[in-house]
LOBA-976672 format. One record per residue (C-alpha): residue number from 1; x, y, z. Coordinates in Angstrom, 3 decimals. Layout:
! LOBA-976672
    k        c1        c2        c3
  NUM         X         Y         Z
...
END
This chain:
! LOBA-976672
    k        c1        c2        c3
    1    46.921    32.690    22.473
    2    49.011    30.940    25.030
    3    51.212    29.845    22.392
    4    52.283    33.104    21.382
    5    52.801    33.993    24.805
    6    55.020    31.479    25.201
    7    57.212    32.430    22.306
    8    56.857    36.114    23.279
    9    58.781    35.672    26.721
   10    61.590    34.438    24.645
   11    61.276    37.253    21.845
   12    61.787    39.309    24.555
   13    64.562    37.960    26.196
   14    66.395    37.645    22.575
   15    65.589    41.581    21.877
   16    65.925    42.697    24.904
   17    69.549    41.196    25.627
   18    68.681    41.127    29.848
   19    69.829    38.220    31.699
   20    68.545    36.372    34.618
   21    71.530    36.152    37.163
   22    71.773    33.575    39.736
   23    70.665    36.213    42.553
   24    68.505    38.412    40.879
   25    65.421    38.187    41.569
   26    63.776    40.207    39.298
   27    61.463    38.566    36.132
   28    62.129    39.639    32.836
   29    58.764    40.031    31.441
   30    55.958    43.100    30.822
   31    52.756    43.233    30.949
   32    50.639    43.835    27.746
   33    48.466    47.096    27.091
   34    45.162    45.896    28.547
   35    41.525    46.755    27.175
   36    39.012    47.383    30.634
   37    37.623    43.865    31.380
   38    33.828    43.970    30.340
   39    30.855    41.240    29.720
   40    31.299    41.825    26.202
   41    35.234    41.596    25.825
   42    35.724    39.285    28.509
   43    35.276    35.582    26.471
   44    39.283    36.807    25.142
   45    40.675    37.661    29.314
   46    43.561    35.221    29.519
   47    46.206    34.375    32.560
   48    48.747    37.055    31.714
   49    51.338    35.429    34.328
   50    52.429    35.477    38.276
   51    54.469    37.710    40.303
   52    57.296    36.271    42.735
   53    59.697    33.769    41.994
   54    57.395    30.905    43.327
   55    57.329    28.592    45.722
   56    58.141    24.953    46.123
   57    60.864    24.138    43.305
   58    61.050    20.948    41.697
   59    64.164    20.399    39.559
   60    64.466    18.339    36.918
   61    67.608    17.679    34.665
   62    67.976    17.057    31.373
   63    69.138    12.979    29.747
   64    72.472    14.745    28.340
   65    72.715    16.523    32.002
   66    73.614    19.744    30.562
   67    70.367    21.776    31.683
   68    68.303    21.630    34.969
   69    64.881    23.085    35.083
   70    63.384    24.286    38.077
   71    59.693    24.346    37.903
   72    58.292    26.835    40.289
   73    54.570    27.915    41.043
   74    55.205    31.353    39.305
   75    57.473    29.628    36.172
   76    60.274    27.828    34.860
   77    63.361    28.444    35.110
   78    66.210    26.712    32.729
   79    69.545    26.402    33.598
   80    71.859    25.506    31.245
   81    75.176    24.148    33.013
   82    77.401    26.011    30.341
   83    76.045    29.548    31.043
   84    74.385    29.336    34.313
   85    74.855    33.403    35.145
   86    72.304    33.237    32.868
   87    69.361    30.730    33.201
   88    65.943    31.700    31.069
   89    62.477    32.620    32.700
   90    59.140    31.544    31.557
   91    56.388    32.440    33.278
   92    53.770    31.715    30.934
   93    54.695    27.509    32.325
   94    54.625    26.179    35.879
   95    55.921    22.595    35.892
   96    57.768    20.320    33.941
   97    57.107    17.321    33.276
   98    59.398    14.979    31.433
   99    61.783    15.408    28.800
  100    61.402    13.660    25.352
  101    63.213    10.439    24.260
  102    65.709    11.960    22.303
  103    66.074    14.884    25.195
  104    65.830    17.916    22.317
  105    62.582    19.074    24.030
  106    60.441    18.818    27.378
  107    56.335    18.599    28.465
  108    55.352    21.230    30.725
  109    52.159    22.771    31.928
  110    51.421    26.055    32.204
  111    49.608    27.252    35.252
  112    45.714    25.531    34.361
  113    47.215    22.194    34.472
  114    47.610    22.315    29.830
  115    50.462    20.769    28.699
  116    52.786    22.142    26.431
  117    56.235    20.619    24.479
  118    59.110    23.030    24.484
  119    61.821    22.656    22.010
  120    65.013    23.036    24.250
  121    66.921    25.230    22.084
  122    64.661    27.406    20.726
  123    62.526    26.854    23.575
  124    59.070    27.281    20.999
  125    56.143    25.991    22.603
  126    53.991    23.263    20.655
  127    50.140    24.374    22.430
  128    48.388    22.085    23.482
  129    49.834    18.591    23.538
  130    48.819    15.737    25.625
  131    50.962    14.646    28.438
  132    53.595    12.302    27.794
  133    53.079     9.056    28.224
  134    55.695     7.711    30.594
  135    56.689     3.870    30.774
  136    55.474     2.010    34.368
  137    57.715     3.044    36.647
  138    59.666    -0.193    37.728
  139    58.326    -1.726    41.078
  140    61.668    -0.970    43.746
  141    62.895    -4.036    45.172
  142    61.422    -4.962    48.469
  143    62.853    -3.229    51.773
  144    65.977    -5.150    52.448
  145    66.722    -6.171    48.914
  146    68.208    -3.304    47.418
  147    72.266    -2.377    46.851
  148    74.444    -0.912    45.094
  149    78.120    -1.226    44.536
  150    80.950     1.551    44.205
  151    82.277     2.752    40.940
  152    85.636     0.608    41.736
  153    83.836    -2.022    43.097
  154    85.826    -1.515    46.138
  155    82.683    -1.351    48.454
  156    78.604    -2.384    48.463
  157    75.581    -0.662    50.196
  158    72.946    -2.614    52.086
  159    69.698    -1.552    52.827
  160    68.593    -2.475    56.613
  161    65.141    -1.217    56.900
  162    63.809    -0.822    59.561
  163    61.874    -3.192    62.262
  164    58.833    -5.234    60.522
  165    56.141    -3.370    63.083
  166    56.949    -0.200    61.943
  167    55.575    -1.069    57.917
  168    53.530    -3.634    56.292
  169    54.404    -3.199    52.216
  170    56.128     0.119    53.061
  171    57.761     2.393    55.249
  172    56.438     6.388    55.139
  173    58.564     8.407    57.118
  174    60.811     6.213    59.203
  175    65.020     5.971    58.602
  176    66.509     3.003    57.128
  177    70.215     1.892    58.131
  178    72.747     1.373    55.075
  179    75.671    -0.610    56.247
  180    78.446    -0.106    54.073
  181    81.039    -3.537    53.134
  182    84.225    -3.969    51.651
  183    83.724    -6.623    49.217
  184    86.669    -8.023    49.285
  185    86.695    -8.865    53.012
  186    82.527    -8.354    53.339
  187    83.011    -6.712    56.572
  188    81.144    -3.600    57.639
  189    83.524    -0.837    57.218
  190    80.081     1.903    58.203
  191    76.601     2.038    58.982
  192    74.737     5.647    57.499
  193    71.254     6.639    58.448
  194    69.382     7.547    55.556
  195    65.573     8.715    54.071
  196    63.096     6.100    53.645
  197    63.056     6.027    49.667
  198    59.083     5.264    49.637
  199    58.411     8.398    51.305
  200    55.679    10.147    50.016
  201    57.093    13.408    50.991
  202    59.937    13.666    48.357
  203    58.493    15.412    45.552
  204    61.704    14.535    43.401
  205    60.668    13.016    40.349
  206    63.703    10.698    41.227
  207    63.336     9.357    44.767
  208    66.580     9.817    46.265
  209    68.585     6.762    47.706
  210    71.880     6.696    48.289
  211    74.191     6.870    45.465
  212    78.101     6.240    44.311
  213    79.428     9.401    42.064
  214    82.524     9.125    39.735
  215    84.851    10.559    42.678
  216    83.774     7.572    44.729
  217    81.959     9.456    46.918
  218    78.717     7.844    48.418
  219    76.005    10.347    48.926
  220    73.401    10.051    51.956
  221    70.164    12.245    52.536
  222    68.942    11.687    56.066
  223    66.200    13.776    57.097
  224    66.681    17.244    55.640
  225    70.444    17.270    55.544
  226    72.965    15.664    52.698
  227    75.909    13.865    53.883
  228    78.475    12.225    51.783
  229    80.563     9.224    52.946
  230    84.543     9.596    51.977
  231    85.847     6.180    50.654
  232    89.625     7.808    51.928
  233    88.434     8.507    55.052
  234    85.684     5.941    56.185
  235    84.271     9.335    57.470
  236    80.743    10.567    57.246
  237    80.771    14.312    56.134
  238    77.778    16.987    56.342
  239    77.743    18.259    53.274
  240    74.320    20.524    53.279
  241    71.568    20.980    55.720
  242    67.748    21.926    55.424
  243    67.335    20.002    52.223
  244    63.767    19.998    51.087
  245    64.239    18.086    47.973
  246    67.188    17.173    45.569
  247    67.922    14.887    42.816
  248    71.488    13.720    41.193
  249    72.415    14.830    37.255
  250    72.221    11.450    35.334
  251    75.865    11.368    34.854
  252    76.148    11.258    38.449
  253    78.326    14.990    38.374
  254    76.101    17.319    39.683
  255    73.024    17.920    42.445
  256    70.197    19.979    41.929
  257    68.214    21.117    45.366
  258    66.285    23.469    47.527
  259    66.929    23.718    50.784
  260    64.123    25.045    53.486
  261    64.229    28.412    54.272
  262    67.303    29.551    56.645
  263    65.492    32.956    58.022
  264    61.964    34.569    57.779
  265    62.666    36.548    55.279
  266    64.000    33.494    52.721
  267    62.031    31.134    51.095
  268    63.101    28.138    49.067
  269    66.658    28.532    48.230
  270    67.570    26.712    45.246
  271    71.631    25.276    44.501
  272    73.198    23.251    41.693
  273    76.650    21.756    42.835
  274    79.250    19.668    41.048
  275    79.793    16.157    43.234
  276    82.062    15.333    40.652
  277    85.649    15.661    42.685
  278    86.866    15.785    46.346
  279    85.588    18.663    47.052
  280    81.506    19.730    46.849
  281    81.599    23.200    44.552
  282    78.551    25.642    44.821
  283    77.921    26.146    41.099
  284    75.004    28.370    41.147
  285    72.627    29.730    43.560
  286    68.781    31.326    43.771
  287    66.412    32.456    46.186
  288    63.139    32.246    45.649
  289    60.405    34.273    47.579
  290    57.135    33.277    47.520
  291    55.274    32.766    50.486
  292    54.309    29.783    51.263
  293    51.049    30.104    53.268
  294    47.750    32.922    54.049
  295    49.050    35.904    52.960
  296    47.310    39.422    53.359
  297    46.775    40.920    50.264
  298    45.677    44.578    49.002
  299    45.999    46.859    46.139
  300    47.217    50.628    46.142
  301    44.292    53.240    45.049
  302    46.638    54.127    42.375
  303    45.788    50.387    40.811
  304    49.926    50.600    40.701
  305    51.342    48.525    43.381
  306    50.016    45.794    44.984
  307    51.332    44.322    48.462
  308    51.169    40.587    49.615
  309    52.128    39.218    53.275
  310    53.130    35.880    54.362
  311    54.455    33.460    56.784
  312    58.144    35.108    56.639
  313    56.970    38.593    58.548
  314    57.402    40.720    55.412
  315    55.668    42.785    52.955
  316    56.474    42.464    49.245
  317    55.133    45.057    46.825
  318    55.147    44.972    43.583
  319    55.059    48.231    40.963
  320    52.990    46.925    38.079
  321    54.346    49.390    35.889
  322    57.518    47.337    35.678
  323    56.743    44.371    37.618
  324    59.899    45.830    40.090
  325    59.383    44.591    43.923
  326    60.547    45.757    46.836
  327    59.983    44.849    50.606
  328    58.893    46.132    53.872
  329    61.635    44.557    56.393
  330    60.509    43.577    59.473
  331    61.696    42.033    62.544
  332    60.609    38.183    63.066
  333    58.070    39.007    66.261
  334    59.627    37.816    70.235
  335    59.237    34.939    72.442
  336    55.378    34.719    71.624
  337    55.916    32.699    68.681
  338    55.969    33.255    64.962
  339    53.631    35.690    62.940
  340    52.405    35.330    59.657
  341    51.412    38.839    57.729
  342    47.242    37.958    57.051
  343    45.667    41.395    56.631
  344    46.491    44.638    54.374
  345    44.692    47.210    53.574
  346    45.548    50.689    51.646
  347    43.983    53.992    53.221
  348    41.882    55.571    50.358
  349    44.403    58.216    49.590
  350    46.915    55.544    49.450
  351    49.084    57.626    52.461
  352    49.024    54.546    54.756
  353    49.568    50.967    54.248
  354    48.237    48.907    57.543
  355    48.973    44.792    58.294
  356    48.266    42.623    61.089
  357    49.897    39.822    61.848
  358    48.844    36.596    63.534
  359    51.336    34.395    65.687
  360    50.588    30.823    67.011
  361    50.797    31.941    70.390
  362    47.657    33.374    69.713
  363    48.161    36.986    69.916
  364    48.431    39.822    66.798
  365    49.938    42.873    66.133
  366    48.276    45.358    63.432
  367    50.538    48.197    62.410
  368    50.641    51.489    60.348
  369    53.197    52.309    57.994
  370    53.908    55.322    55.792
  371    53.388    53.943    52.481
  372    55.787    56.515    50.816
  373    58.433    56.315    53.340
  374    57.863    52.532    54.864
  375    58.315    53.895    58.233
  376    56.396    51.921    60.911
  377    54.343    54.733    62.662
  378    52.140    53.152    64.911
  379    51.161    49.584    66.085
  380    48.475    47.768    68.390
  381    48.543    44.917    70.501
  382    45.648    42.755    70.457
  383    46.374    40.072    72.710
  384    44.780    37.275    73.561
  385    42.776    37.637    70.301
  386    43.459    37.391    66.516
  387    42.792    40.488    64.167
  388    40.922    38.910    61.378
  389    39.676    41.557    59.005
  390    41.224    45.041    58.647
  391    39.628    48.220    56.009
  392    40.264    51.702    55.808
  393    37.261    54.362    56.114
  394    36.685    56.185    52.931
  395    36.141    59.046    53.463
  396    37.821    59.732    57.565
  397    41.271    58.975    58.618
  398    40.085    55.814    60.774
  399    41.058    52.128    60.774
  400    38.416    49.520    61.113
  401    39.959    46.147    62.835
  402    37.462    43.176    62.839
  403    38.678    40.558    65.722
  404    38.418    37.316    66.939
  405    36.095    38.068    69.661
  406    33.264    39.207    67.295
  407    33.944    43.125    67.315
  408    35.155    45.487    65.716
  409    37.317    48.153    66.591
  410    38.117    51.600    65.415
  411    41.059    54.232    65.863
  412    41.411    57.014    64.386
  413    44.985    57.913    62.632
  414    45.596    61.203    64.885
  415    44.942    58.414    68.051
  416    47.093    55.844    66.633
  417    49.986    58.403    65.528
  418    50.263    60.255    68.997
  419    50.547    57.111    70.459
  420    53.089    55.408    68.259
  421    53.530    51.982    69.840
  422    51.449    52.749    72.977
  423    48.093    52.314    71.328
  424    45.796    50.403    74.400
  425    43.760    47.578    72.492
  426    41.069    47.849    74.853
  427    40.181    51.499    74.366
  428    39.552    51.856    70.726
  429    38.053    55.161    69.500
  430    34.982    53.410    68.688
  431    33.200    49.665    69.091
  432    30.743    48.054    66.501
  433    29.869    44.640    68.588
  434    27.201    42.458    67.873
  435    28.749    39.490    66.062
  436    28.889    36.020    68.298
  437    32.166    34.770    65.927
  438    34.936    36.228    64.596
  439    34.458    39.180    61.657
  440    36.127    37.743    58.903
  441    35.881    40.251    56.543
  442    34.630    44.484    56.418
  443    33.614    46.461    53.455
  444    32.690    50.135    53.575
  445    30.202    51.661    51.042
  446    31.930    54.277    49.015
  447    30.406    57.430    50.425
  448    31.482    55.780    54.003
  449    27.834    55.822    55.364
  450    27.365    52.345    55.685
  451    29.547    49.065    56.745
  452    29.129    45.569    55.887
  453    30.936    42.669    57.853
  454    30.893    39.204    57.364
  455    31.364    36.523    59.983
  456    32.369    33.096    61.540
  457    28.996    33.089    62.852
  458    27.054    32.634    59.605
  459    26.072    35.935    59.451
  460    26.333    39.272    57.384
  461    25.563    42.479    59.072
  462    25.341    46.605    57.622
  463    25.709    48.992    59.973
  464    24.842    52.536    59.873
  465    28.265    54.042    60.788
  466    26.738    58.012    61.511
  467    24.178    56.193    63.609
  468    26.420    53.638    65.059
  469    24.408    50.618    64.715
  470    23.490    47.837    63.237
  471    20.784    48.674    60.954
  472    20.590    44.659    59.016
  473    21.672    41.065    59.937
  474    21.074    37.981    57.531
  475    21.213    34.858    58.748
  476    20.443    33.043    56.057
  477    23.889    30.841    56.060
  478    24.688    27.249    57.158
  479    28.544    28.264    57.302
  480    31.009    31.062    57.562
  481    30.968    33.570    55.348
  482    34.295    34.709    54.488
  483    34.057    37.751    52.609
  484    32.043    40.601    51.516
  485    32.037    43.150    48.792
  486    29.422    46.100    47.774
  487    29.729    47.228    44.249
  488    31.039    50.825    43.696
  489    27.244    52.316    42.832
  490    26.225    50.892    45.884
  491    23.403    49.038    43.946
  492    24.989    45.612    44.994
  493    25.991    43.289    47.817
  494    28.350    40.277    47.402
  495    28.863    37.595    50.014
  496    31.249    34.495    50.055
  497    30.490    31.137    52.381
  498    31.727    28.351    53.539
  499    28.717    26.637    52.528
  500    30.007    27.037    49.132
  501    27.481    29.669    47.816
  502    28.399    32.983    46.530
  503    24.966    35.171    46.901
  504    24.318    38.944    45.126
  505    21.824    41.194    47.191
  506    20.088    44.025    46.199
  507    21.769    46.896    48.524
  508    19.256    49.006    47.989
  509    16.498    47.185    49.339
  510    17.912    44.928    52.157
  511    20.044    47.648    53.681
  512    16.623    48.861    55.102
  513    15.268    45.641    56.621
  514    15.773    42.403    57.385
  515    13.939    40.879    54.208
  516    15.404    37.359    52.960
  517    13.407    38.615    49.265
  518    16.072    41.328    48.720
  519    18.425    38.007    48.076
  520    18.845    38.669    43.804
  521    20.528    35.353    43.052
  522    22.914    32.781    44.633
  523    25.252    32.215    42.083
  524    26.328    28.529    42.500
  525    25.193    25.481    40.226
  526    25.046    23.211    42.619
  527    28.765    21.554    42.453
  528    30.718    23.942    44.919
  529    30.395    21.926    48.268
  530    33.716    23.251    49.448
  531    34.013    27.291    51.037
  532    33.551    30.217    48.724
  533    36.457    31.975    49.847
  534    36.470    35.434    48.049
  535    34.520    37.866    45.883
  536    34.951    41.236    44.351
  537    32.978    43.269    42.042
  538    34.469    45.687    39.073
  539    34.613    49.236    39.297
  540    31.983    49.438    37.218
  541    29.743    47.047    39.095
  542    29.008    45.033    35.920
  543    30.979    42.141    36.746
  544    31.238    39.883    39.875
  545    34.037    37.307    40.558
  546    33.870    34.673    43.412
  547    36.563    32.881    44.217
  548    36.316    28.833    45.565
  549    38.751    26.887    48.022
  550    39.744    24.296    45.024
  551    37.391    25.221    41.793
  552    39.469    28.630    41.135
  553    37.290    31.891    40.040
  554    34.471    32.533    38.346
  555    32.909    35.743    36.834
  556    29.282    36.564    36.352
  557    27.639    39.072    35.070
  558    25.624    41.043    37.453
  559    22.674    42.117    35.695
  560    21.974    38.571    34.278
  561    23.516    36.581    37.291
  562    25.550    34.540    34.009
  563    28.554    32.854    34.331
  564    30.780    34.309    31.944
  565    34.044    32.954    32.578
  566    36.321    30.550    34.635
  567    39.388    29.916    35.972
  568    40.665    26.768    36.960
  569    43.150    26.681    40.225
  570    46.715    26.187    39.476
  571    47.473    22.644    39.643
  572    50.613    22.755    41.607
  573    48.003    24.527    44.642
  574    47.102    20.489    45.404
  575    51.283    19.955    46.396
  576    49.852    20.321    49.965
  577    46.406    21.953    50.291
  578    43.453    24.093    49.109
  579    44.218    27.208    47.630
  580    41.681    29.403    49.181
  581    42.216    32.258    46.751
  582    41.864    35.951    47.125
  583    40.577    37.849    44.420
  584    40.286    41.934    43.508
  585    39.433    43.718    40.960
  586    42.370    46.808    39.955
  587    40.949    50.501    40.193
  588    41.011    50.357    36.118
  589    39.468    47.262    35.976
  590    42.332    45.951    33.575
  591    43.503    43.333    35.550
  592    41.746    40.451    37.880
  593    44.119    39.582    40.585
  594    44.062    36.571    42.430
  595    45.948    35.632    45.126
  596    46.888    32.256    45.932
  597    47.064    31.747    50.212
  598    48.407    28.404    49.662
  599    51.518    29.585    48.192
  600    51.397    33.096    48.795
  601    51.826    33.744    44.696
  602    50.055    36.228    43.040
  603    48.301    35.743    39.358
  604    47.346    37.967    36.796
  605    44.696    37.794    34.231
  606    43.513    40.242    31.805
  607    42.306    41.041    27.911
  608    44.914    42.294    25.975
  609    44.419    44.961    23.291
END
């Protein structure tokens, strides 16, 4: 099935004549007609793609060094250098791998880690392949031992490394000196600091070292800037700054790179330039705008829009009718430090669209928006404490804030409106407290009666809201438990731990008392040591998917407590860290959504019709 997605992206890019432009970033794919996702259809759900450009690009250029590819965490792009207004999109692939011998076609993998060879020109996807087999990489010369010599001969580079207490085989992270001689006199005519080329953290494929291009231009990355050194001159020039990672076309005429983000609301700007002359020329350019790290995530009641946060203070929002995405703007927070976006929630009418943000300065912010208008309406202050779980009511206009301190906090949306930006932390319309750790997570039943939250302290908790309190606690955890769920009927209780254990409870029963028996099953086979980080339940209540730090999700059926499918995480999630996925249901119950914190990206799985 993969395969034919992969040769439907480019059906539809043939047929539908749309091209990619260098700073649009819009994706030029649909999603299919989708059946409900059920225990009997689901053996055929399949990932149906990603939304956002991605994070993290790695380019890679071709042997003839006509194309570049930029593999991304949401999909490939392919530049080709003679039509680059129009590069080529496929999301159905997340990294590339190597090109073939004879450079007509390239390995890539698509977003489970299954490689795939891609004919270049028609860009047809062979499904599944194994990986290429690359030859040993030849050992670099020792530190101190390696040059290189100008295209004229005019001038040599020697590598200085640096002092012999610093290293033992290699140097990770530390500068090396390159002195530059004229050959024919062997006297140092400059000395250039650049990037230790052992460093583990260039994710090039080709480590970058200084270089000679055709102009006669040597080219220098020190740290996270480019400079060039002008053979005319005997000057070193800045050529780009905030380079994450780059790498040089084989024919030594063009760069490929991505440079760290300049502002919040940027992420991963990616540039191909021609080094070829005097003179550095911008050739094309691309932003890409995934988050990179613990977004808040939440879907509209409409099942039409979902809306992700991140590390950059916006919003993002997606219209799955047409994949189009738009953003709430917001100002990077004051002197108390940077905020990322980690809770959203959708009021059930899907009038309001609340976030809280978290800042390393260890205050947050939650605020209310107009989810028609995106007009910021209200906000609240919680300082000295992080807002760590955030829900709507049901059935009232309230908003339910878990925090750091173990309580949670309630306003209602009159309150919060008449005081716009005034709203006092410490005099909430209402106080659930109980909890000695932070609430992670809140779920309200559907008819609003009764509220589950889950906890840093190892606990789960329901309380009676009309009664105002707690009315069951379990503490039947060795860890955190990170999220909760009840199933639409109300017949079932989800929890996700740290501990690694993702346990069903009959609602029902256990709501009543505290009576470990009411546990139905805790759905782990023994191998997830590492935190269960998520779990949702269908709108039918017939399925249940948990979601695991690095295993990815799986989906059980609830009746039989059998695993009926799973999901593998991404492969590019291990470039720095666990995933720690989100995961939800849609309102339909078309669509699984996951949500990748790592990255901040987005996937979609489903079973077409």
């Amino acid at each position: 099935m993969r395969r034919i997605v992969c040769f439907g992206v480019l059906l539809f890019t043939l047929l539908s004549g749309t091209s990619i432009h260098g700073q649009d970033n819009s994706t030029n794919w649909t999603l299919p007609d989708l059946e409900v996702i059920t225990p009997e259809n689901i053996s055929r759900i399949e990932y149906l793609g990603s939304l956002g450009d991605g994070s993290f690009p790695w380019p890679m250029w071709s042997l003839d060094s006509q194309t570049v590819i930029v593999g991304t965490t949401a999909g490939l792009w392919i530049y080709d250098l003679r039509n680059l207004p129009a590069p080529i999109y496929q999301p159905d692939l997340s990294h590339v791998l190597g090109f073939t011998s004879d450079g007509t076609a390239f390995f890539a993998n698509n977003v489970l880690g299954e490689t795939s060879l891609v004919d270049l020109e028609t860009l047809q996807c062979t499904y599944p392949v194994p990986s290429p087999t690359n030859p040993p990489t030849p050992e670099p010369p020792p530190l101190g031992e390696w040059t290189t010599t100008s295209p004229d001969g005019g001038y040599r580079v020697n590598e200085i490394p640096p002092s012999p207490t610093k290293y033992e085989d290699k140097c990770y992270q530390c500068n090396i000196t390159y002195q530059i001689v004229e050959t024919t006199t062997s006297s140092v005519v400059a000395e250039v600091i650049g990037i230790d080329r052992f460093s583990p953290f260039s994710y090039s494929m080709n480590p970058f070292v200084p270089r000679f291009v055709d102009s006669g231009f040597l080219y220098i990355k020190s740290d996270n800037t480019l400079w060039r050194w002008n053979p005319l001159t005997g000057q070193e020039e800045l050529l780009i700054e905030h380079i994450e990672d780059n790498t040089i076309s084989p024919d030594g005429h063009n760069i490929a790179l991505y440079r760290l983000p300049s502002s919040p609301s940027i992420q991963s700007p990616f540039a191909i330039w021609d080094i070829s002359g005097a003179e550095a020329i911008l050739l094309a350019e691309r932003t890409f705008v995934g988050f990179d790290a613990w977004g808040g995530f939440a879907i509209h009641p409409n099942g039409q829009e979902i809306a992700v946060g991140g590390s950059n203070y916006n919003i993002r929002r997606w219209n799955l009718s047409d994949l189009g995405q738009t953003f709430i703007e917001d100002n990077p927070p004051n002197e108390w430090g940077e905020a990322w976006v980690t809770k959203l929630a959708y009021s059930t009418d899907g009038k309001w669209l609340a976030d809280c943000r978290n800042s390393i300065g260890h205050w947050s912010i939650c605020n209310l928006w107009d989810a028609t208008t995106d007009i910021e309406r209200a906000s609240i202050a919680v300082s000295q404490n992080f807002a760590t779980s955030l829900v709507f009511h049901p059935t009232e206009p309230l908003l339910a804030i878990g925090i750091e301190d173990g309580t949670i906090r309630f306003w209602e949306i009159d309150t919060l409106l008449a005081n716009g930006e005034n709203n006092d932390f410490t005099r909430p319309d209402r106080i659930f407290a109980g909890h000695g750790g932070a609430v992670l997570d809140l779920a309200f039943s559907v008819d609003g009666k009764l509220l589950v939250s889950a906890s840093l302290d190892n606990t789960v908790r329901v309380w009676d809201w009309e009664l105002g309190h707690m009315s069951y606690v379990n503490w039947d955890y060795s860890k955190a438990v990170g999220a909760v769920d009840i199933s639409p009927n109300g017949q079932y209780l989800a929890s996700a731990s740290d501990d690694g254990t993702i346990r069903l409870w009959d609602f029902e029963a256990a709501r009543y008392e505290n009576a470990p028996e009411h546990l139905m099953a805790q759905i782990e086979d023994g191998q997830h040591t590492i935190d269960a980080t998520g779990v949702a339940f269908s709108p039918d209540g017939r399925l249940v998917a948990g979601a695991y730090a690095v295993d990815g999700i799986y989906i059980w059926d609830t009746a039989s407590r059998i695993q009926l499918a799973h999901f593998p995480q991404p492969k590019w999630t291990y470039y720095c860290c666990a995933a720690y996925p989100s995961v939800v249901f849609n309102p339909q119950g078309t669509l699984l959504i996951e949500l990748v914190h790592s990255s901040g990206e987005i996937l979609l799985w489903g079973v077409p019709k």
